[in-house]
N, C-alpha and C positions, 0 to 999 in steps of 0.2 A: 122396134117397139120396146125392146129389153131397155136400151140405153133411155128411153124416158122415163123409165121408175125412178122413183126418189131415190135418193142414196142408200136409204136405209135397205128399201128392196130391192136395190140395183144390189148388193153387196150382199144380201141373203142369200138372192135367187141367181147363183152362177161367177159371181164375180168374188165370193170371199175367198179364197184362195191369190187373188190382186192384192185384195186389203192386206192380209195376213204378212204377206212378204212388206207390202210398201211400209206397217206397221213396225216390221223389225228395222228396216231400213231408216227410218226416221230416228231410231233412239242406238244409235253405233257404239254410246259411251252405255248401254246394257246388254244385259246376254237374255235378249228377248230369243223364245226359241219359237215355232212351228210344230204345230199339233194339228192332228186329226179325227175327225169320228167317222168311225163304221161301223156294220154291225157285230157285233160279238163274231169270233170264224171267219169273216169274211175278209176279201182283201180290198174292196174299194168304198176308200172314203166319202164321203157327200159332205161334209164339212170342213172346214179349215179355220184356225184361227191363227191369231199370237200366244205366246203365255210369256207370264214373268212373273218371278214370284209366287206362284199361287194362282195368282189374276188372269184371266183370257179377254183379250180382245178382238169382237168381231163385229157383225152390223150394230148389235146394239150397246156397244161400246164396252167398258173398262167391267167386269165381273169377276168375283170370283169363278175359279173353276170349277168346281163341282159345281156351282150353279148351275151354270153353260150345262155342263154333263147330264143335270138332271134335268135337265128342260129337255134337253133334245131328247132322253131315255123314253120319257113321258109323251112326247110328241110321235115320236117313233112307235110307240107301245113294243119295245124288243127291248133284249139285251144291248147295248154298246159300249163299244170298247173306244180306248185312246189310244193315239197311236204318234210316237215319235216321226217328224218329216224331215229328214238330214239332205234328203236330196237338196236341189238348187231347182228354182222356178221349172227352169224348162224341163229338165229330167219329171220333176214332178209332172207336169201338164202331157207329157209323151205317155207316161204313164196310166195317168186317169182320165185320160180325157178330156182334161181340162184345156181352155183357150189360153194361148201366149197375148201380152197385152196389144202385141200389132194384130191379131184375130178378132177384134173390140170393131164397132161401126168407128171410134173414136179412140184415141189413144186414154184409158182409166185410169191411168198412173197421178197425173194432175187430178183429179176427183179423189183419187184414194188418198193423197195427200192431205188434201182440203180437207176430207172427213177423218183423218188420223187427230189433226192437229185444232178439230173441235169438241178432243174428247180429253180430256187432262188425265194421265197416266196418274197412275195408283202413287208414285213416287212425287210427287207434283207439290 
């Protein structure tokens, strides 16, 4: 059922941590990094995006960050924190819990692409 959500909630609900990476992946010639939110204290995250510059990218494409930050604060109603992701896909996903992309009904990688490269980066 998950993999028939639109893009946008396929990548909200369980899969942005796919985007995040395939987003760094797509732009080699910048120092797109990986970010987190959790709650203040805590250690596991429930968001992921990209960042660059300031800008985060996740379902709902190119933002500044603090926006991101204060959306989710608000939606959250807690404190949260950001948090630098240095690991590499998998370490992260062993970590949190989160699915490797062969753990997908379908392989997300081709969809995470598609939806990378219908959002025009902040540098564009």
């Amino acid at each position: 059922m998950a993999w028939e959500r639109t893009d946008q909630a396929f990548f909200a609900a369980g899969a942005c941590h796919i985007l995040a990476w395939v987003c760094r992946g797509s732009y080699p010639d910048r120092p797109v990094e990986i970010a987190g939110v959790r709650p203040a204290g805590e250690w596991q995250v429930f968001h992921v995006y990209a960042v660059w510059d300031g800008w985060a990218f996740d379902h709902s494409g190119w933002n500044p960050e603090p926006q991101l930050l204060a959306v989710n604060t608000e939606f959250e109603g807690r404190p949260l924190e950001r948090v630098a992701i240095t690991d590499d896909l998998a370490v992260f996903c062993a970590t949190h819990h989160s699915r490797m992309p062969g753990d997908y009904w379908q392989d997300p990688l081709p969809r995470a692409r598609a939806y990378v490269s219908r959002h025009n980066p902040p540098w564009a």
